[in-house]
N, CA, C and O atoms as a GROMACS GRO file, in nm:
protein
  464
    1UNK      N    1  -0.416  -2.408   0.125
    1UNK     CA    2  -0.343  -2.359   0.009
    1UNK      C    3  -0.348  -2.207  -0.001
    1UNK      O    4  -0.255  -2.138  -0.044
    2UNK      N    5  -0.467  -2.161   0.044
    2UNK     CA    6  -0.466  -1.979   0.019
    2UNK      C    7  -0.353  -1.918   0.098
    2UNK      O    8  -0.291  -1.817   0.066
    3UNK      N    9  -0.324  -2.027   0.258
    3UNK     CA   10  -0.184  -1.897   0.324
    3UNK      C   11  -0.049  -1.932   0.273
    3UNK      O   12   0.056  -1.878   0.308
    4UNK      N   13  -0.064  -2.073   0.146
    4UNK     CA   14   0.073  -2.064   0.078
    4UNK      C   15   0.084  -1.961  -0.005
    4UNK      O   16   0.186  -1.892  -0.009
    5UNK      N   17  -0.044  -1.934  -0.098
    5UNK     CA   18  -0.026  -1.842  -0.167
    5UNK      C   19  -0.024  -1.698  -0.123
    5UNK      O   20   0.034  -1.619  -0.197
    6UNK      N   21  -0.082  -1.651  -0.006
    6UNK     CA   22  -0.052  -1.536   0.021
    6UNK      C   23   0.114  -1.524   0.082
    6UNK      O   24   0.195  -1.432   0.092
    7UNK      N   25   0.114  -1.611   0.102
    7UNK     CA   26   0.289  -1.584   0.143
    7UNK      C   27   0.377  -1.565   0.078
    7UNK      O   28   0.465  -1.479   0.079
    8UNK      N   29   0.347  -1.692  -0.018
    8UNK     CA   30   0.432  -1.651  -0.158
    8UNK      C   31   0.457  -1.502  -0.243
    8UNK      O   32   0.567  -1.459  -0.276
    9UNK      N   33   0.302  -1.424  -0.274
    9UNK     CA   34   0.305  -1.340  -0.326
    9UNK      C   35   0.318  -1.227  -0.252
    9UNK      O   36   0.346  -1.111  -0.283
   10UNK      N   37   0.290  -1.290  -0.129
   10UNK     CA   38   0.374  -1.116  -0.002
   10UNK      C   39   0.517  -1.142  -0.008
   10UNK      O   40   0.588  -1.048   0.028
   11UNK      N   41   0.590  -1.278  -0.056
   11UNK     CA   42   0.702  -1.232  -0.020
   11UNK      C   43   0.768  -1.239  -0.157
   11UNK      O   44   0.879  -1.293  -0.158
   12UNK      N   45   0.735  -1.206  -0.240
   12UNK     CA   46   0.783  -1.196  -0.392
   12UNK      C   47   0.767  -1.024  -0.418
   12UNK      O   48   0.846  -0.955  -0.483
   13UNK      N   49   0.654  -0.983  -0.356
   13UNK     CA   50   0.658  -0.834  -0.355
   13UNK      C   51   0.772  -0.734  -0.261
   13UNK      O   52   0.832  -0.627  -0.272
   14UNK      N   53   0.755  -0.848  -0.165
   14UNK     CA   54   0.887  -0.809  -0.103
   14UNK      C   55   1.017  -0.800  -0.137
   14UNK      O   56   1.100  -0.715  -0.105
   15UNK      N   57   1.034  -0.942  -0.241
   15UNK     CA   58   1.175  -0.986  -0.304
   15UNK      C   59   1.183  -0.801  -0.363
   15UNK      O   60   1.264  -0.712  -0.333
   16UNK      N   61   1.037  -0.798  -0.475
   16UNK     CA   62   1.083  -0.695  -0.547
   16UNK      C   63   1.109  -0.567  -0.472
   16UNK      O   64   1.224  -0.522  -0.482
   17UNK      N   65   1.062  -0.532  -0.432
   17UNK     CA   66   1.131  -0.397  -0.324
   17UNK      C   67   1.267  -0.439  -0.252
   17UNK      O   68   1.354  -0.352  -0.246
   18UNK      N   69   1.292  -0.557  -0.199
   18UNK     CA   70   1.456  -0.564  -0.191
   18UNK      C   71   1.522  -0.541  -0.335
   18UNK      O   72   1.597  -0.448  -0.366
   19UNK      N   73   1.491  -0.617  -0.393
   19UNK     CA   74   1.550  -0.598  -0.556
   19UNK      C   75   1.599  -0.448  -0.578
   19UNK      O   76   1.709  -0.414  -0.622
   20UNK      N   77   1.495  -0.366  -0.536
   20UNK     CA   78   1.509  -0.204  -0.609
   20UNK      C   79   1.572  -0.170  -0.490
   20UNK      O   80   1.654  -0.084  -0.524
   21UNK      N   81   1.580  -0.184  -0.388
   21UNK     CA   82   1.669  -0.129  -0.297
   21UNK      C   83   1.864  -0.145  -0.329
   21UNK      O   84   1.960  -0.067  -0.337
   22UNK      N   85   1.842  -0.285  -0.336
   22UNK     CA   86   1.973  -0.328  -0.335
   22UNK      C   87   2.048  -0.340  -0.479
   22UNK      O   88   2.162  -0.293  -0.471
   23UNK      N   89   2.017  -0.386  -0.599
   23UNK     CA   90   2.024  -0.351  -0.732
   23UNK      C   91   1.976  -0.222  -0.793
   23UNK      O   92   2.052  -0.160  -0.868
   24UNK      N   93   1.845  -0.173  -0.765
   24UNK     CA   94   1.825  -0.054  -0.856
   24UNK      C   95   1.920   0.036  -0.747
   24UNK      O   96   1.904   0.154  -0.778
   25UNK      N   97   1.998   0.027  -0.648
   25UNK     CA   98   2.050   0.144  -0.569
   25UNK      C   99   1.916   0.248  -0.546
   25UNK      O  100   1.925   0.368  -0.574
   26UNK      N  101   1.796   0.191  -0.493
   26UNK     CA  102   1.669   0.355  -0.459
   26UNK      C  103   1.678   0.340  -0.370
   26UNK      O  104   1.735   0.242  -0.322
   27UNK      N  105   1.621   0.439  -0.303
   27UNK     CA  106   1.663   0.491  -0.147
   27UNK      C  107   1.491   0.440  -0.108
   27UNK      O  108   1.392   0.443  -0.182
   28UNK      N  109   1.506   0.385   0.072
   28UNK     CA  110   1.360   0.310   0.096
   28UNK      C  111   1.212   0.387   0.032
   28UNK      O  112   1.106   0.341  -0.009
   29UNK      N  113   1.279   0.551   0.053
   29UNK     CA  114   1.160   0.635  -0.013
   29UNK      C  115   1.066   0.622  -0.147
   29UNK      O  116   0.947   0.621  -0.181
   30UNK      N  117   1.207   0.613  -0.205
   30UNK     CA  118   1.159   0.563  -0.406
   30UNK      C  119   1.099   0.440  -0.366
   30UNK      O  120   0.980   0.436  -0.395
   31UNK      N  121   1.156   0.307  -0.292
   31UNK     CA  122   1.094   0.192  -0.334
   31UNK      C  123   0.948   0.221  -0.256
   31UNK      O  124   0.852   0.156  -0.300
   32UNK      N  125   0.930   0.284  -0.177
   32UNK     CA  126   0.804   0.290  -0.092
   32UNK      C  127   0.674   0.332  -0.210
   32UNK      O  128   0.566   0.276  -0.232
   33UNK      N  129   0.739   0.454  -0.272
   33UNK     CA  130   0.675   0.545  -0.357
   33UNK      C  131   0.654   0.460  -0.472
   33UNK      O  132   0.536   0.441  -0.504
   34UNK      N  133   0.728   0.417  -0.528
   34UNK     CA  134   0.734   0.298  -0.639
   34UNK      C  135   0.619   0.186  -0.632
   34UNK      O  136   0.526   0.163  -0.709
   35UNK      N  137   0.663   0.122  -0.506
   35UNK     CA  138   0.569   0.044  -0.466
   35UNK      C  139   0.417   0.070  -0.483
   35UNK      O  140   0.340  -0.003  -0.544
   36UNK      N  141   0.380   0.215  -0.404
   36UNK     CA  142   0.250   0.256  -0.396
   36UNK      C  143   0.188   0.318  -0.527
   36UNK      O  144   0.068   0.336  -0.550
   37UNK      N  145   0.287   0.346  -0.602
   37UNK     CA  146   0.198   0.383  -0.755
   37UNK      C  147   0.180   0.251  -0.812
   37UNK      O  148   0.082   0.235  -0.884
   38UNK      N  149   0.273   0.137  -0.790
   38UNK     CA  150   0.251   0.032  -0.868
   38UNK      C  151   0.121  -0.010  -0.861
   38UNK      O  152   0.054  -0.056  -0.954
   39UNK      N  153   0.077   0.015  -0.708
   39UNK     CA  154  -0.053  -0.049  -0.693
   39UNK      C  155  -0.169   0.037  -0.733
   39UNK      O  156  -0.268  -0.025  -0.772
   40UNK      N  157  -0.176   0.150  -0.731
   40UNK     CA  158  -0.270   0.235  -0.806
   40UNK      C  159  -0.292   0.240  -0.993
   40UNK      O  160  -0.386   0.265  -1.067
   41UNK      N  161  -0.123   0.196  -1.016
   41UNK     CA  162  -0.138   0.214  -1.203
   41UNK      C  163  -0.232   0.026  -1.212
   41UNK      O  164  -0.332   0.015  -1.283
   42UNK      N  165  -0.184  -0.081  -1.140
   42UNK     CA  166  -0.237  -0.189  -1.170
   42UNK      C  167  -0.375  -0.190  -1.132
   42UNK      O  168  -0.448  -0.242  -1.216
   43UNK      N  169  -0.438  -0.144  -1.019
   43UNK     CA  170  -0.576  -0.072  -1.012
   43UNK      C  171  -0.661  -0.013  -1.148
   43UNK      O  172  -0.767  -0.046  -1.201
   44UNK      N  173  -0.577   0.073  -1.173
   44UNK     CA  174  -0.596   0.148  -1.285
   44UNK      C  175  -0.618   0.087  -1.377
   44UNK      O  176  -0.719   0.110  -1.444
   45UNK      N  177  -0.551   0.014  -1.402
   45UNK     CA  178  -0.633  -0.088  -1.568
   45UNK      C  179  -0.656  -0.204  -1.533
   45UNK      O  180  -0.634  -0.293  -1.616
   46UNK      N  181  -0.729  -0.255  -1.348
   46UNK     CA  182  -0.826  -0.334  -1.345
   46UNK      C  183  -0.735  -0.464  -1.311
   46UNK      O  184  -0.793  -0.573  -1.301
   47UNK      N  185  -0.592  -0.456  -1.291
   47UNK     CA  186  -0.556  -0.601  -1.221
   47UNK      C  187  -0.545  -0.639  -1.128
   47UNK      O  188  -0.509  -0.752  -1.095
   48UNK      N  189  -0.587  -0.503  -1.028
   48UNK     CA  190  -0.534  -0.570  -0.847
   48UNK      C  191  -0.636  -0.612  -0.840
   48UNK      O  192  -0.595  -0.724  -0.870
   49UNK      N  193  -0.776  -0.632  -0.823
   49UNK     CA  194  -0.862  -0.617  -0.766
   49UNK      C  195  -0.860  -0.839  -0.846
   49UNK      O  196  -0.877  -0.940  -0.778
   50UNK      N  197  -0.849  -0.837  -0.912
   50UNK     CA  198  -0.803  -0.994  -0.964
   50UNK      C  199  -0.661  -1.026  -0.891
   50UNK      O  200  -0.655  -1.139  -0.842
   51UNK      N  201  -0.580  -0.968  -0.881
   51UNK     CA  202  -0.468  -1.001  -0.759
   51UNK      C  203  -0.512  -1.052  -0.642
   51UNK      O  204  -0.496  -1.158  -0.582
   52UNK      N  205  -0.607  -0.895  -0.611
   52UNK     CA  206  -0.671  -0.961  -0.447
   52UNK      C  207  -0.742  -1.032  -0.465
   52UNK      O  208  -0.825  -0.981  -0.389
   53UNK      N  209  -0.800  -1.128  -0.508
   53UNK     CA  210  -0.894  -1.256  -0.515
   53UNK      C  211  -0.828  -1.391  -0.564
   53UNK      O  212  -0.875  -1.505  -0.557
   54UNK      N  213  -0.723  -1.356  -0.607
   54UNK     CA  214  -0.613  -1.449  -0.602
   54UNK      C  215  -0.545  -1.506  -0.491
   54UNK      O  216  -0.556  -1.616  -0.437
   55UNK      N  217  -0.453  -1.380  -0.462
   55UNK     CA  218  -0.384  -1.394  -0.309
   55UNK      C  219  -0.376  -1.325  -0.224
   55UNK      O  220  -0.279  -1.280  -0.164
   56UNK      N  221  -0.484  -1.312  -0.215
   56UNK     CA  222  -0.562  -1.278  -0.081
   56UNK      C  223  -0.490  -1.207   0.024
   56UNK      O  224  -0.415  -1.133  -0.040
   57UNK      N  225  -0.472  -1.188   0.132
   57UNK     CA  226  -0.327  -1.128   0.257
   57UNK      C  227  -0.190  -1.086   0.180
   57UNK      O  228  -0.112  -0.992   0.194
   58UNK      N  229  -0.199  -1.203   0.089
   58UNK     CA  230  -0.061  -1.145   0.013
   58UNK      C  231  -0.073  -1.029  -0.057
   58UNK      O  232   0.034  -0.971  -0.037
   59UNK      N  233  -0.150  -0.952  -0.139
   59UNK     CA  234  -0.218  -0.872  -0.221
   59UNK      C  235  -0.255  -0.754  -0.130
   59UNK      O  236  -0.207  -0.645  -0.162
   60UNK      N  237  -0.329  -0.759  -0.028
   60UNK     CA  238  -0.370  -0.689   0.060
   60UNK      C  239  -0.299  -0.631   0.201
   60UNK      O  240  -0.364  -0.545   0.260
   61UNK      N  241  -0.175  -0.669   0.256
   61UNK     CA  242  -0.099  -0.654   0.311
   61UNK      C  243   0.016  -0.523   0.295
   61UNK      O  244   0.039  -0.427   0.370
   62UNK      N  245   0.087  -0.573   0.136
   62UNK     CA  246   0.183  -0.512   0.126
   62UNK      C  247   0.143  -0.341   0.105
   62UNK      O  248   0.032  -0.286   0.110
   63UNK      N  249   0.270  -0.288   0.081
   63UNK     CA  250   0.194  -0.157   0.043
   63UNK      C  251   0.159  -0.111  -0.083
   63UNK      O  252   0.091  -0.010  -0.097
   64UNK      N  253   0.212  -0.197  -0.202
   64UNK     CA  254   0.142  -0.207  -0.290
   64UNK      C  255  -0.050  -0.136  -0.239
   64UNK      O  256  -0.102  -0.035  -0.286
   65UNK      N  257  -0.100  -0.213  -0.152
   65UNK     CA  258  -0.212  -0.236  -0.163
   65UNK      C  259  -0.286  -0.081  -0.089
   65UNK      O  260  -0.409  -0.077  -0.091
   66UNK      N  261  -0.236   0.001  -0.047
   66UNK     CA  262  -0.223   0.117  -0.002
   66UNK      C  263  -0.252   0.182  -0.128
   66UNK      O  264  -0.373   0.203  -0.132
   67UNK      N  265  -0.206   0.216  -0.212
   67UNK     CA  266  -0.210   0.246  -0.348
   67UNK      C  267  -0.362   0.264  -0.406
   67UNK      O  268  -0.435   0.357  -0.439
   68UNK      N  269  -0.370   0.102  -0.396
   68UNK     CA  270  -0.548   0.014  -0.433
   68UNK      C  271  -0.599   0.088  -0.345
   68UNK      O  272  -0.688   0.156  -0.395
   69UNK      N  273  -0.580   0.116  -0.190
   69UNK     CA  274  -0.727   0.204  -0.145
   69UNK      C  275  -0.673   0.357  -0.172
   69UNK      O  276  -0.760   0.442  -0.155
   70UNK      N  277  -0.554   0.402  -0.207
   70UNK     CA  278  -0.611   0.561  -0.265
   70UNK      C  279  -0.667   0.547  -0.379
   70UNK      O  280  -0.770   0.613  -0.376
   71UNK      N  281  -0.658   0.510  -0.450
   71UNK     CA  282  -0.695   0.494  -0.596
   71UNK      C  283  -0.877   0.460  -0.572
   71UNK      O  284  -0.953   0.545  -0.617
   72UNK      N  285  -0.930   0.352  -0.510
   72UNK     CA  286  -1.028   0.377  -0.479
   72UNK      C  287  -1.127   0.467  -0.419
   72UNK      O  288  -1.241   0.487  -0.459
   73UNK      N  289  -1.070   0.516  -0.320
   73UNK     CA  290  -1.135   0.636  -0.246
   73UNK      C  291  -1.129   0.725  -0.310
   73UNK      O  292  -1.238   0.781  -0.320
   74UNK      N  293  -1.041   0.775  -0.370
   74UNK     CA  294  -1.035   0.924  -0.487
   74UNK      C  295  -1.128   0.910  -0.593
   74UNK      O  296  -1.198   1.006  -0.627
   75UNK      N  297  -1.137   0.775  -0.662
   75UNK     CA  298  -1.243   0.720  -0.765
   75UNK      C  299  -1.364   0.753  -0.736
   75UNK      O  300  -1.442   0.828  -0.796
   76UNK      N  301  -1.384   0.673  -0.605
   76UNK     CA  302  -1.544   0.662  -0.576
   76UNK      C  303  -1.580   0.800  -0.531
   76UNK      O  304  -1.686   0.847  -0.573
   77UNK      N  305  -1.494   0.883  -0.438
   77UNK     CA  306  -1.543   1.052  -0.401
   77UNK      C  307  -1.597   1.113  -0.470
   77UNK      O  308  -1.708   1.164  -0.460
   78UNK      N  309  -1.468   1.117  -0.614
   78UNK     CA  310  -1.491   1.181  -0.726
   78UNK      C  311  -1.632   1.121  -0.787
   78UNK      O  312  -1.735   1.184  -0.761
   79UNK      N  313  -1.640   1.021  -0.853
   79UNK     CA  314  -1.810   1.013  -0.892
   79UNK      C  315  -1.916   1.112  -0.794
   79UNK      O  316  -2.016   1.174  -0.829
   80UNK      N  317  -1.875   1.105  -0.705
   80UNK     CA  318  -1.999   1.147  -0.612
   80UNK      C  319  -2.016   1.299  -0.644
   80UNK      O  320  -2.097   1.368  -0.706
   81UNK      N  321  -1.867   1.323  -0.550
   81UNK     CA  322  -1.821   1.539  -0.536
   81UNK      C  323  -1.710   1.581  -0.680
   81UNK      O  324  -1.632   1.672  -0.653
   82UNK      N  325  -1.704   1.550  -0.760
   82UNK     CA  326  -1.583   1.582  -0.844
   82UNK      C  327  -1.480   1.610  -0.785
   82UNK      O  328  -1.424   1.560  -0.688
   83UNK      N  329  -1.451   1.712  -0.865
   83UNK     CA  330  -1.282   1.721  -0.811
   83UNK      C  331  -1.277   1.772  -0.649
   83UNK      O  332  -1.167   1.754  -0.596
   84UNK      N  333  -1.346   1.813  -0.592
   84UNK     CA  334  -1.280   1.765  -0.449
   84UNK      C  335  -1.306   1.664  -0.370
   84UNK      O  336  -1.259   1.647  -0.258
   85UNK      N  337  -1.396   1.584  -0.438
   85UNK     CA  338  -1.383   1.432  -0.389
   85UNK      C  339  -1.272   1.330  -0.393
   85UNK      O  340  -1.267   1.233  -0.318
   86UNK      N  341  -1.171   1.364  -0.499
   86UNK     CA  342  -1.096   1.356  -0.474
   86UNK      C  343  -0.972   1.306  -0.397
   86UNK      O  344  -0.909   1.200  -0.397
   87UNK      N  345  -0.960   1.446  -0.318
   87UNK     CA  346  -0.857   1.473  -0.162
   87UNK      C  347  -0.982   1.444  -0.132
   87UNK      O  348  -1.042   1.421  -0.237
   88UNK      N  349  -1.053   1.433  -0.038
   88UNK     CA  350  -1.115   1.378   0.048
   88UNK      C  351  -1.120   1.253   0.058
   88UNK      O  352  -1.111   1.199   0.168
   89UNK      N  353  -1.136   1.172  -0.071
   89UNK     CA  354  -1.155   1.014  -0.088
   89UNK      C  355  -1.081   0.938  -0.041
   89UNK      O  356  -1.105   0.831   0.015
   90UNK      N  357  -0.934   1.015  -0.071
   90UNK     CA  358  -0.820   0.963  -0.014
   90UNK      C  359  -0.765   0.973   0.136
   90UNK      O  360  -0.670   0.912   0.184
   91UNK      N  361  -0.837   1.052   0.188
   91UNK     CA  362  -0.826   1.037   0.328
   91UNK      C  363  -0.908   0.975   0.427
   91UNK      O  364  -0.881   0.962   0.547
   92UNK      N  365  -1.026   0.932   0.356
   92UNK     CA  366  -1.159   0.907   0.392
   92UNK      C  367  -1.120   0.766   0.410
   92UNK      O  368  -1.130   0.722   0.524
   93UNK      N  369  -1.073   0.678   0.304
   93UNK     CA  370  -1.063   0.569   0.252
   93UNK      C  371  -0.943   0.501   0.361
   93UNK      O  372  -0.952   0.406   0.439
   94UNK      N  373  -0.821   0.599   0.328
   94UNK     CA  374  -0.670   0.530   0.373
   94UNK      C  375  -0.678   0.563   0.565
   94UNK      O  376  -0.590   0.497   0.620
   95UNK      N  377  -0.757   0.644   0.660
   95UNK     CA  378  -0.749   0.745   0.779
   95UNK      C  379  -0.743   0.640   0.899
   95UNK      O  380  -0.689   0.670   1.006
   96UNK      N  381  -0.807   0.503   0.874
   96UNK     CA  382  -0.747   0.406   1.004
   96UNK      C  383  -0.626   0.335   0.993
   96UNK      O  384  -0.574   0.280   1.090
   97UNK      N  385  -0.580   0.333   0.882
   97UNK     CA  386  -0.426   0.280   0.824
   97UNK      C  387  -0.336   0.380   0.854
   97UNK      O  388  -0.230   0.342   0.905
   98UNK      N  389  -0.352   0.521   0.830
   98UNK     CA  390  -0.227   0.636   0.864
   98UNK      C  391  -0.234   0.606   1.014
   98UNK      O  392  -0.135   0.574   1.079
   99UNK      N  393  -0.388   0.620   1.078
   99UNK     CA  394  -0.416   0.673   1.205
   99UNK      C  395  -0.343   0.588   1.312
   99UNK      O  396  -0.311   0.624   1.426
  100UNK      N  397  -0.320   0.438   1.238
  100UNK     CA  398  -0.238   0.306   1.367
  100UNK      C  399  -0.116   0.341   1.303
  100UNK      O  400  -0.017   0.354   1.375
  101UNK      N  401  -0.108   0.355   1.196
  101UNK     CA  402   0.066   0.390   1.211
  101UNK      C  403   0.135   0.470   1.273
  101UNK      O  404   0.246   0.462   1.326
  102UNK      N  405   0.047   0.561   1.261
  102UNK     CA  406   0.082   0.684   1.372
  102UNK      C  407   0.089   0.673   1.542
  102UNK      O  408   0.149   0.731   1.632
  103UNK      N  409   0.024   0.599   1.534
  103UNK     CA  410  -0.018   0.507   1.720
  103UNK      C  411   0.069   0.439   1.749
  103UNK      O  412   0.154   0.475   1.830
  104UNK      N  413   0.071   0.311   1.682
  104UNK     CA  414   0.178   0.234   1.705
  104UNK      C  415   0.341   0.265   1.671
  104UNK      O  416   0.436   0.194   1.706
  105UNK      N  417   0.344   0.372   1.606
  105UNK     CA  418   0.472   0.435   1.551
  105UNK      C  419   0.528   0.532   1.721
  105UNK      O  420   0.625   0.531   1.797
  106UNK      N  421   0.464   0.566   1.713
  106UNK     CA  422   0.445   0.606   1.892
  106UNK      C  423   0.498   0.526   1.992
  106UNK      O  424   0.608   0.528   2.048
  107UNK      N  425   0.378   0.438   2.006
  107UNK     CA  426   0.425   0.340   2.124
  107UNK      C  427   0.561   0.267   2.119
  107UNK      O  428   0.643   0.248   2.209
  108UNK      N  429   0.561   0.223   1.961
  108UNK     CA  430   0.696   0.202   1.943
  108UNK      C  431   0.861   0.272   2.020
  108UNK      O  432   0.968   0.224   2.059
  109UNK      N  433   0.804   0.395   2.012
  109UNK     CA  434   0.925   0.467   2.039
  109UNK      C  435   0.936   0.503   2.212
  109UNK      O  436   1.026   0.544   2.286
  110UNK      N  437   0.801   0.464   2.229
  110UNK     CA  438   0.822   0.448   2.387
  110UNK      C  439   0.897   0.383   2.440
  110UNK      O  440   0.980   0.413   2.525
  111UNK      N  441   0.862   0.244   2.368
  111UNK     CA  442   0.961   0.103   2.414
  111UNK      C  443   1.061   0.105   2.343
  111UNK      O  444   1.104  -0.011   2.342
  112UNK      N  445   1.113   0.158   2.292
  112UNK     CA  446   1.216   0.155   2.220
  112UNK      C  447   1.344   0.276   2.204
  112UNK      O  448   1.286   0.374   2.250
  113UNK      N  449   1.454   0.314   2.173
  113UNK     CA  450   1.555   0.428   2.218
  113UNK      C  451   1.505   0.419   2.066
  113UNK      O  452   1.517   0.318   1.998
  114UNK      N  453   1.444   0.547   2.021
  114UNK     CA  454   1.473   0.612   1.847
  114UNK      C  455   1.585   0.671   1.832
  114UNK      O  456   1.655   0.700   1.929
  115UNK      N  457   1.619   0.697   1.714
  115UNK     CA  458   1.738   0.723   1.684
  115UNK      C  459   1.668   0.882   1.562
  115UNK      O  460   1.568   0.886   1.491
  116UNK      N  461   1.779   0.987   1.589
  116UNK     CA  462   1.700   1.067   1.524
  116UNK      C  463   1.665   1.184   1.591
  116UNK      O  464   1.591   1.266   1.537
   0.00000   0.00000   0.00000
């Protein structure tokens, strides 16, 4: 039952970012950006973290959930270093997630003709 529910709620988060693409008319940028504050403001007053224990992959996957680890890493820095814990937290936290996108965003374009 948990990979029905993570599917479900990965692909309802998905619905909603098609939604804002194709009805709100936003460009992939806004819904990206949209997306990733959503998950930091619901962080913020304490509901992802009950999301992710809900649905599990689904919760943790999207990029919503990108959001949830800046929001964490900047949190927890900051207790430690104040305000420049910060920027650090957030790179500290999110740096093997940029670092394969960046890799595989690569290799991608090896095997592939980019456009651009």
């Amino acid at each position: 039952m948990e990979y029905v529910i993570a599917f479900v709620v990965g692909g309802l988060v998905c619905v909603i970012g098609q939604l804002l693409l194709d009805v709100g008319k936003l460009t992939p940028a806004h819904v990206m950006s949209t997306l990733v504050v959503s998950g930091v403001v619901l962080d913020f007053i304490g509901v992802y973290d009950k999301f992710i224990d809900f649905a599990g992959a689904g919760a943790t996957v999207p990029i919503t959930s990108f959001g949830h680890a800046l929001y964490h890493g900047a949190i927890s820095e900051a207790e430690q270093n104040g305000l420049i814990g910060v920027a650090t937290g957030i790179f500290e936290v999110t740096s093997a997630g940029i670092s394969a996108a960046i890799a595989f965003g690569f290799l991608a374009s090896l095997v592939f003709k980019p456009k651009g």
